[in-house]
MMTF fields as JSON, N, C-alpha, C and O atoms, coordinates in Angstrom:
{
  "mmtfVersion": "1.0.0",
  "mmtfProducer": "UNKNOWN",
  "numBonds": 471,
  "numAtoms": 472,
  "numGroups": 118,
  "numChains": 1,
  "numModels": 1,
  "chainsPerModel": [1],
  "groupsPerChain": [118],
  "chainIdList": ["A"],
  "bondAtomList": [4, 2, 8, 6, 12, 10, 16, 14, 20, 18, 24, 22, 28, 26, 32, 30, 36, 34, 40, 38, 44, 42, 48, 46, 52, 50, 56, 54, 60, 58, 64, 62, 68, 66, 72, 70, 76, 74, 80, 78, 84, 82, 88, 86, 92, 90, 96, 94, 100, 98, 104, 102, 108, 106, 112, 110, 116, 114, 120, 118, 124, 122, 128, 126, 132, 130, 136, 134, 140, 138, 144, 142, 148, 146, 152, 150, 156, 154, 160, 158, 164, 162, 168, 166, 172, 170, 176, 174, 180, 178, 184, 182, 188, 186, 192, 190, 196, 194, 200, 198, 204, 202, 208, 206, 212, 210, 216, 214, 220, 218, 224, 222, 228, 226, 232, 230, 236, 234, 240, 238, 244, 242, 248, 246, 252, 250, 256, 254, 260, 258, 264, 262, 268, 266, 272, 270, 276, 274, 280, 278, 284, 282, 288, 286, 292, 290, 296, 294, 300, 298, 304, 302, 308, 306, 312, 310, 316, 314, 320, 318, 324, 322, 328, 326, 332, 330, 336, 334, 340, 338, 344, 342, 348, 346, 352, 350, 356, 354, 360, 358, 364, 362, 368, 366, 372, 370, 376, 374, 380, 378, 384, 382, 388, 386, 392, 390, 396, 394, 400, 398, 404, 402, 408, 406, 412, 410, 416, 414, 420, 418, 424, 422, 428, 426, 432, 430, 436, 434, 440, 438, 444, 442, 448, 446, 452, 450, 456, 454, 460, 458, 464, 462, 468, 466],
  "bondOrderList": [1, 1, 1, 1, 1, 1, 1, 1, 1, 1, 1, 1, 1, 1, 1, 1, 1, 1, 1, 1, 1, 1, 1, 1, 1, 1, 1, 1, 1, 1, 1, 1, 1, 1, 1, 1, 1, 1, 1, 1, 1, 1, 1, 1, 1, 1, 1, 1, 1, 1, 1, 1, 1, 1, 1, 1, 1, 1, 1, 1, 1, 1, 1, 1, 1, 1, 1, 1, 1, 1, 1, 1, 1, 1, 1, 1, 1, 1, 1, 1, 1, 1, 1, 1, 1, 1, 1, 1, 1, 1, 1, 1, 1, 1, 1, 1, 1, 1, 1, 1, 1, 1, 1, 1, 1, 1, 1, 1, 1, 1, 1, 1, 1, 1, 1, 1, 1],
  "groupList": [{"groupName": "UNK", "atomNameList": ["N", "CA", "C", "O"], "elementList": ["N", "C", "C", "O"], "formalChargeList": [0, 0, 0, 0], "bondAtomList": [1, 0, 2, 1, 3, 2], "bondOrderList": [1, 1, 2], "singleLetterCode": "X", "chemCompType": "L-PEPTIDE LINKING"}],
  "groupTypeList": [0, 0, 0, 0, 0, 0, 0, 0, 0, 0, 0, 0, 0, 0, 0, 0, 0, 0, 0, 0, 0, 0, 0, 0, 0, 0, 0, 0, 0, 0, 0, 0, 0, 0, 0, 0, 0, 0, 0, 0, 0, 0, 0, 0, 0, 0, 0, 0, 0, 0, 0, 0, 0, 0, 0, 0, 0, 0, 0, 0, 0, 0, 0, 0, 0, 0, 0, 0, 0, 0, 0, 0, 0, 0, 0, 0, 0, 0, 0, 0, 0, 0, 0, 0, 0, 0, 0, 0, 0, 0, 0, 0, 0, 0, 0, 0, 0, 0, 0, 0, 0, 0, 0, 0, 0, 0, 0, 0, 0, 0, 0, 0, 0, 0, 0, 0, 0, 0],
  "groupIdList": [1, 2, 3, 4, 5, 6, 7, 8, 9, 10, 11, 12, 13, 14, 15, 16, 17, 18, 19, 20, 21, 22, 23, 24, 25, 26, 27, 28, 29, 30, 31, 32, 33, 34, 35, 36, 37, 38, 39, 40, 41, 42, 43, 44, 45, 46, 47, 48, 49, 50, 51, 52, 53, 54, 55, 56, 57, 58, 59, 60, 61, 62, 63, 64, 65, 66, 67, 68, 69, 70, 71, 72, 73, 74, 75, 76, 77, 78, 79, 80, 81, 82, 83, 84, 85, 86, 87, 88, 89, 90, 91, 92, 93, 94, 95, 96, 97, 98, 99, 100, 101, 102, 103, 104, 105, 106, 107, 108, 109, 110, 111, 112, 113, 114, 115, 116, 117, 118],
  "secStructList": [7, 7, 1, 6, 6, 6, 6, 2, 2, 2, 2, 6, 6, 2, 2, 2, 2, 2, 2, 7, 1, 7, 7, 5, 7, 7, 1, 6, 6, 7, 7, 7, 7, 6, 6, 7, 3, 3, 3, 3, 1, 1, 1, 7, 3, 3, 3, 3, 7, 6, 6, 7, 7, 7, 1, 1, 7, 7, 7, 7, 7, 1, 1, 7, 5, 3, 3, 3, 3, 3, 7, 7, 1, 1, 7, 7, 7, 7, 5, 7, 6, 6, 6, 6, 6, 6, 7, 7, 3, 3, 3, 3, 3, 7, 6, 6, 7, 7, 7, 7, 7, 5, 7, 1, 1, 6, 6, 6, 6, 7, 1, 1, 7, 7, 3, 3, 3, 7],
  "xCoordList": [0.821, 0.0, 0.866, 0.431, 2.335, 3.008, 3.717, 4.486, 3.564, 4.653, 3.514, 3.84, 1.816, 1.047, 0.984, 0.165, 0.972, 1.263, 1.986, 1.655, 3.191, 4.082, 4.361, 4.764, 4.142, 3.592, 2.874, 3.28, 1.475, 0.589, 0.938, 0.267, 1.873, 1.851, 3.421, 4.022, 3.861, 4.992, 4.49, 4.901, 3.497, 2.724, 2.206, 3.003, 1.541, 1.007, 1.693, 1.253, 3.249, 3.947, 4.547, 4.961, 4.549, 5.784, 4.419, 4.64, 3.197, 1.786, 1.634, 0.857, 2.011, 1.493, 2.777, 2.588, 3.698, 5.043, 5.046, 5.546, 4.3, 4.166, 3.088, 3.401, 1.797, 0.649, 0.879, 0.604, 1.519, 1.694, 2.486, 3.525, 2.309, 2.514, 3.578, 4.007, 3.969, 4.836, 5.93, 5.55, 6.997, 7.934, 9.204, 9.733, 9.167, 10.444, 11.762, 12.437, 12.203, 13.489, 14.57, 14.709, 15.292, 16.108, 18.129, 19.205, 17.648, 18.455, 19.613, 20.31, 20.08, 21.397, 21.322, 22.328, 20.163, 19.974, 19.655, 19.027, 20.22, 19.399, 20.664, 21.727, 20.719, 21.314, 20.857, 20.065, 21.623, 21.431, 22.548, 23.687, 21.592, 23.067, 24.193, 23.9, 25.441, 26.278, 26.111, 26.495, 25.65, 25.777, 24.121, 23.642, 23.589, 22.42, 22.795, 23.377, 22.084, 21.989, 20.657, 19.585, 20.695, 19.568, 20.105, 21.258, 18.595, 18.314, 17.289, 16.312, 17.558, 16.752, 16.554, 17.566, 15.704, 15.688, 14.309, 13.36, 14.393, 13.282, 12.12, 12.232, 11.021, 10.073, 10.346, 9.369, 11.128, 10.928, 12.766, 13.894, 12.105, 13.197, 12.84, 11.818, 14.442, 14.378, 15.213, 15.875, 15.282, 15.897, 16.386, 15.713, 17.447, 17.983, 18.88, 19.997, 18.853, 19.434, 19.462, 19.303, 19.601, 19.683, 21.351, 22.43, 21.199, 22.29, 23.174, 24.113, 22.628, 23.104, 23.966, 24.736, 23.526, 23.797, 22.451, 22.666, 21.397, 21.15, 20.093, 19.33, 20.022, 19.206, 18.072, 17.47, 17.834, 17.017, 16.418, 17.259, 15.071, 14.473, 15.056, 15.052, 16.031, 15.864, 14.655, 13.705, 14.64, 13.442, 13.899, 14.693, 13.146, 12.943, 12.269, 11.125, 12.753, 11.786, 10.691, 10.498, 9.81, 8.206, 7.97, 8.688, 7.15, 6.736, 7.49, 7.579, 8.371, 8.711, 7.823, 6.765, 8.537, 7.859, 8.703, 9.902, 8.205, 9.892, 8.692, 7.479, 9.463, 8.65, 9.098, 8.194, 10.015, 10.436, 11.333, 12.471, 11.209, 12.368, 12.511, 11.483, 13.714, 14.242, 14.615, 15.278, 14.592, 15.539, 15.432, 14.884, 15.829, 15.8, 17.15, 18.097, 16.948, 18.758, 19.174, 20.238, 18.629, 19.326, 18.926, 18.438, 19.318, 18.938, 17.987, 18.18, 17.234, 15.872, 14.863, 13.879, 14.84, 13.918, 12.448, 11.817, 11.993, 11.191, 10.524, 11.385, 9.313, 8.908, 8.212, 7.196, 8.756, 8.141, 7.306, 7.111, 6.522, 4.926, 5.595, 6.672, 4.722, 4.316, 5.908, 6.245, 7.197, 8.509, 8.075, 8.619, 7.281, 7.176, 6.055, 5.613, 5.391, 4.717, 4.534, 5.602, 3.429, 3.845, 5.16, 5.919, 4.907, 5.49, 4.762, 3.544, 5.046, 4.102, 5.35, 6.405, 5.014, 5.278, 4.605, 3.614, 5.378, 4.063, 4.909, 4.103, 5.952, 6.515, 7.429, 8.491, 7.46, 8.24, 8.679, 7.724, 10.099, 10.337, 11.082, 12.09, 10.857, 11.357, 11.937, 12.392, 11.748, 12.052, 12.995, 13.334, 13.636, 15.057, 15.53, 16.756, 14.618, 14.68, 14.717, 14.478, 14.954, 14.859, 13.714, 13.403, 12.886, 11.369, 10.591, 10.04, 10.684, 9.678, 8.724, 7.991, 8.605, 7.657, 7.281, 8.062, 5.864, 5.641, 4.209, 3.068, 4.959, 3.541, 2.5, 2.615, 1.191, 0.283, -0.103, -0.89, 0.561, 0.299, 1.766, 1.293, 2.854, 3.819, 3.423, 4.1, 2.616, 2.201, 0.862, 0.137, 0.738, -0.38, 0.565, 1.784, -0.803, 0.12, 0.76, 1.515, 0.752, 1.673, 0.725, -0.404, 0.875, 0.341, 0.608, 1.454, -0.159, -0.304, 0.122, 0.17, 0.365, 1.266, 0.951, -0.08, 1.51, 0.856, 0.99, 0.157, 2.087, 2.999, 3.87, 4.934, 4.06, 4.481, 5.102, 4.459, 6.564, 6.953, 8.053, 8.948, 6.986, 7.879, 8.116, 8.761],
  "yCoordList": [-1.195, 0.0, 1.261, 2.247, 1.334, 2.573, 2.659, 3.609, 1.454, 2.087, 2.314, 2.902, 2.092, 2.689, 4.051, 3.688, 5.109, 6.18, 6.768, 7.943, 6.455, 6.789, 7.056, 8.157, 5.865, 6.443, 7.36, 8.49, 7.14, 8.076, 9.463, 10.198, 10.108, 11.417, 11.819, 12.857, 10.645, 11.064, 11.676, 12.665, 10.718, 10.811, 12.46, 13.398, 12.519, 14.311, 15.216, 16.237, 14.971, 16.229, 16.203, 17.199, 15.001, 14.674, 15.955, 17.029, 15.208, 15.836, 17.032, 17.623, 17.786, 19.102, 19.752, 20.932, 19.395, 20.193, 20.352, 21.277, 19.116, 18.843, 19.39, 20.39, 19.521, 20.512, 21.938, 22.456, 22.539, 23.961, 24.252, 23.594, 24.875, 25.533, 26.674, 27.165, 27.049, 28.219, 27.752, 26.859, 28.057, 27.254, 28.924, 29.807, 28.645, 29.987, 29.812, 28.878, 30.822, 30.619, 30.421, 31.207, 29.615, 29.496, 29.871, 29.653, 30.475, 31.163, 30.545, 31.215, 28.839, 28.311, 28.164, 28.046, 28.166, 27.519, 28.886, 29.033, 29.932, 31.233, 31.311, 31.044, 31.685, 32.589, 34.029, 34.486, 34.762, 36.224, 37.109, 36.813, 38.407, 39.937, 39.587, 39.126, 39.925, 40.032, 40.965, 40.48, 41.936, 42.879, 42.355, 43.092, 41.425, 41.166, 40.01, 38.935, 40.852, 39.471, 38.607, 39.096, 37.562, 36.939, 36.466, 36.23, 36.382, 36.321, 35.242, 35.201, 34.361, 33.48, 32.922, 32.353, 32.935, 32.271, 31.981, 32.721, 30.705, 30.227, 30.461, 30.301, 30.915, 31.38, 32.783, 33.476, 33.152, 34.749, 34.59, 34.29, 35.035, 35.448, 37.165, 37.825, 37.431, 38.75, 38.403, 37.369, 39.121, 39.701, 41.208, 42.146, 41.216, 42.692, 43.31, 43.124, 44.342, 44.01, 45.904, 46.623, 46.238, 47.692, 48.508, 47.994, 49.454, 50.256, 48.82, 48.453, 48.017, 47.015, 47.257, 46.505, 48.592, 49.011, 48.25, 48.214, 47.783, 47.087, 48.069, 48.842, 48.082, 48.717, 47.738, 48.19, 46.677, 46.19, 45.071, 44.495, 44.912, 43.611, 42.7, 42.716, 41.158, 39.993, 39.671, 40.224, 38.267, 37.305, 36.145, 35.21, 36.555, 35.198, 33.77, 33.656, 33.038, 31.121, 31.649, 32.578, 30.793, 30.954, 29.927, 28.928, 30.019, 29.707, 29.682, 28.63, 30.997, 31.139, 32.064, 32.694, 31.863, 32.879, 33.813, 33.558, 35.274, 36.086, 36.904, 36.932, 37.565, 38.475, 39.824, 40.659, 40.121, 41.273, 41.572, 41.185, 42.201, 41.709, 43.389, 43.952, 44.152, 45.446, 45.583, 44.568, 46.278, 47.025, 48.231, 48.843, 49.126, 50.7, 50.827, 50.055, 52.397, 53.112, 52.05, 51.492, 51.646, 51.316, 52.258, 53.387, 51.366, 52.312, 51.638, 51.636, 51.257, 50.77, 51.273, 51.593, 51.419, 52.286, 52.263, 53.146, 50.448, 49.929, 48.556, 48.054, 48.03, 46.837, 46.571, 47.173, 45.432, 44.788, 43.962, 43.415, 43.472, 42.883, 41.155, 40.608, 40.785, 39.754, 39.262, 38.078, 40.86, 39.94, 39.73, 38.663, 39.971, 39.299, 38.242, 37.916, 37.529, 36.672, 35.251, 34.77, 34.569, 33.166, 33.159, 32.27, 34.551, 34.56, 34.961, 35.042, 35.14, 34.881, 36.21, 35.82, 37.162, 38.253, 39.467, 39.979, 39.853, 40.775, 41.998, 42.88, 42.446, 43.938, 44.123, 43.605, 44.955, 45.196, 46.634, 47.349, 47.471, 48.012, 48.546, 47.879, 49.342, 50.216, 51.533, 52.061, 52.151, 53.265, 53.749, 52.946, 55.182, 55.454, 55.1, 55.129, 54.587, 54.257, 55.274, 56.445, 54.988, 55.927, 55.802, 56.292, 55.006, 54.414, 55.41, 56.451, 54.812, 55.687, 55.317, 56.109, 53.801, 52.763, 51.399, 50.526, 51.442, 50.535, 49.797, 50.174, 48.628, 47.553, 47.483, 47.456, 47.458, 47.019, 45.695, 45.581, 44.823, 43.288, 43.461, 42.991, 43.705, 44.203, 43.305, 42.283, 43.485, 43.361, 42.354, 42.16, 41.723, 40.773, 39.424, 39.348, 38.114, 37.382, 37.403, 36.44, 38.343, 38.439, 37.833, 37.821, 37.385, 36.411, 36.796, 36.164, 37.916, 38.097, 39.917, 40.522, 40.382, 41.792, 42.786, 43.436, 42.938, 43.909, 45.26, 46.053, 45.693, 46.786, 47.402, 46.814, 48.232, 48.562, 49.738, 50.568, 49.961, 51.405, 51.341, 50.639, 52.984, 52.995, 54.991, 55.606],
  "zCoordList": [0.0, 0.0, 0.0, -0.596, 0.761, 0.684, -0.324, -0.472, -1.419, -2.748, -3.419, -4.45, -3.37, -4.498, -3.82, -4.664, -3.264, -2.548, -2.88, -3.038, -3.156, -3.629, -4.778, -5.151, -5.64, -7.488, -7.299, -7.569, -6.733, -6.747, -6.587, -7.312, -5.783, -5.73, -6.027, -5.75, -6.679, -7.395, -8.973, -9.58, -9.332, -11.023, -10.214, -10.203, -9.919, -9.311, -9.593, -10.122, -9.216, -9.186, -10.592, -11.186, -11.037, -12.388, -13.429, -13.989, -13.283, -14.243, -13.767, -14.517, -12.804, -12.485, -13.152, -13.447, -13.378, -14.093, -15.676, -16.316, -16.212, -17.578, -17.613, -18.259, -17.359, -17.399, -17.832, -18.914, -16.612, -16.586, -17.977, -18.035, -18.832, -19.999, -20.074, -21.117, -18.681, -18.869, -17.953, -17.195, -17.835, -17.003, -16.611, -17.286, -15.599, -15.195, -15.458, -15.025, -16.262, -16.745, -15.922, -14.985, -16.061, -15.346, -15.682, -15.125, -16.825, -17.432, -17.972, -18.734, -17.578, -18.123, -19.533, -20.233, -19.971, -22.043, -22.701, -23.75, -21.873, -22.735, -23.664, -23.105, -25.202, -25.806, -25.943, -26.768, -24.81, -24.275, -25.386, -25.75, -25.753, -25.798, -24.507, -23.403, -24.973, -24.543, -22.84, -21.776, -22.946, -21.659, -20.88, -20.018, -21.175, -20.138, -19.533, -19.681, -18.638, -17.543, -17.321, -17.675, -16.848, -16.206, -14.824, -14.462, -13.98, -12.513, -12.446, -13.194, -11.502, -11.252, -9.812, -9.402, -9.103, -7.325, -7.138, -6.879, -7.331, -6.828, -8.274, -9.489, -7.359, -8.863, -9.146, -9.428, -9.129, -9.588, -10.59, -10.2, -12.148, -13.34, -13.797, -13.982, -13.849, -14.575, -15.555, -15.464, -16.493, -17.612, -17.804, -18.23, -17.472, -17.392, -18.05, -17.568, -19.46, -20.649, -20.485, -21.471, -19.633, -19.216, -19.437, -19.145, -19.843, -20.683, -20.993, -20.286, -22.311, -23.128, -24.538, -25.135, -24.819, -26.356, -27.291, -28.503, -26.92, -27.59, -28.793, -28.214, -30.052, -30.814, -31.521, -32.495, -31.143, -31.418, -30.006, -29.316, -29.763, -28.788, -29.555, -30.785, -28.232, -28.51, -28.595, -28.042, -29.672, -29.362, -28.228, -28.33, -27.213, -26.277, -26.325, -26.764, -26.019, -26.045, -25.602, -24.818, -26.327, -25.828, -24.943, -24.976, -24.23, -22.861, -21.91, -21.278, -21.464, -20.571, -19.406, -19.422, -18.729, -17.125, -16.939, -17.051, -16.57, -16.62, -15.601, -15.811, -14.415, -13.263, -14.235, -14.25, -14.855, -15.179, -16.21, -15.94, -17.447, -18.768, -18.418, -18.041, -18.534, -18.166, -19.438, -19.651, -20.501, -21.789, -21.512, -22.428, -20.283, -21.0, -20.926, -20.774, -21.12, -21.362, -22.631, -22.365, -23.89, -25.098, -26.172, -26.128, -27.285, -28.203, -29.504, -30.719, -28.925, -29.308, -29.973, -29.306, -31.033, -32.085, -32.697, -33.279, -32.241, -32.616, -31.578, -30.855, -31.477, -31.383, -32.194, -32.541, -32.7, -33.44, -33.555, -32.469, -34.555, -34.18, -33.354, -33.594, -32.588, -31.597, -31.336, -31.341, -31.012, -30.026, -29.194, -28.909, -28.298, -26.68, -26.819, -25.718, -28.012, -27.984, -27.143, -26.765, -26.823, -26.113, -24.525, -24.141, -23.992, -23.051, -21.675, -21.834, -20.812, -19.914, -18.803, -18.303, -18.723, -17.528, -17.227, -17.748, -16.227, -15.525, -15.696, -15.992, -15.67, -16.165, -16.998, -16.652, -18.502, -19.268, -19.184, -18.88, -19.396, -18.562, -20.095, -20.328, -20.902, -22.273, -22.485, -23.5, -20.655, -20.62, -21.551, -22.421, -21.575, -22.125, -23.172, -23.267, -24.464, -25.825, -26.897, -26.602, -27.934, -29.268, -29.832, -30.918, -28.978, -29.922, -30.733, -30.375, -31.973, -32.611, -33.355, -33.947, -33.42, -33.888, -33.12, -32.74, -32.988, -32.363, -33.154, -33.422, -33.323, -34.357, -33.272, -32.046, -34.264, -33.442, -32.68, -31.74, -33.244, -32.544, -31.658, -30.623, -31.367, -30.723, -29.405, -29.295, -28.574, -27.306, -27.259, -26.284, -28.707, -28.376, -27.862, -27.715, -27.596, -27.089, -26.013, -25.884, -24.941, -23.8, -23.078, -23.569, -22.158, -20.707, -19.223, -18.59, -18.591, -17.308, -17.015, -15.945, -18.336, -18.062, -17.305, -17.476, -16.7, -15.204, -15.489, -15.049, -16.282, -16.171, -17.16, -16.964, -18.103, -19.056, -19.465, -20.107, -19.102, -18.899, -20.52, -20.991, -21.004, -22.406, -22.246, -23.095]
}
C-alpha cells in the first residue's frame, strides 16, 4: 500500500510540471546579448538588458515565465509585431529608448502583463 502512494503522488507532481505551460526561466539555455543578464531564485526570473547598447528587442523562447524583462537606457527604435509573444510576464520596462515605432500586434500574445513602462 506505501509504494502505491508513492507512485501516486509522485505521477502528481511529475503531471502538475508537464501541465503547466509556462515554465520559469532558469536562465542556463538562454542565448542572451552580450551585456544582459539573467536572474533566477526560486520562482521569480528577470531579464535585465539595461544600458546594453542594444538597438534592437531579442526574441525570447516561448513559454517562458519572466517576473520582469528590463531594456531601458538602449537604443531601441522599434517593437516589433508579436517579439514578446507566447510569453508569460508581468513587467516590461522600455524606458530610455529611441522608440519611434511601435507595431500594433507588438504586445499581443503576452500572458499576465501587469505593467508597461515605455
Amino acid at each position: 500500500m506505501m509504494f502505491f502512494w508513492f507512485v501516486f503522488i509522485l505521477h502528481l507532481t511529475i503531471s502538475q510540471d508537464i501541465i503547466s505551460p509556462y515554465i520559469f526561466s532558469d536562465c542556463k539555455h538562454l542565448i542572451l546579448p552580450v551585456r544582459c543578464q539573467c536572474y533566477h531564485s526560486g520562482h521569480e526570473s528577470q531579464l535585465r538588458c539595461l544600458k546594453s547598447e542594444l538597438h534592437s528587442l531579442p526574441k525570447l523562447p516561448n513559454n517562458m515565465r519572466w517576473n520582469a524583462l528590463d531594456f531601458s537606457f538602449n537604443y531601441i527604435t522599434s517593437v516589433d509585431n508579436y517579439v514578446f509573444a507566447d510569453i508569460y510576464v508581468e513587467k516590461i520596462n522600455l524606458n530610455s529608448n529611441y522608440i519611434r515605432r511601435i507595431e500594433i500586434t507588438a504586445f499581443e500574445q503576452i500572458k499576465n502583463l501587469k505593467q508597461l513602462f515605455i
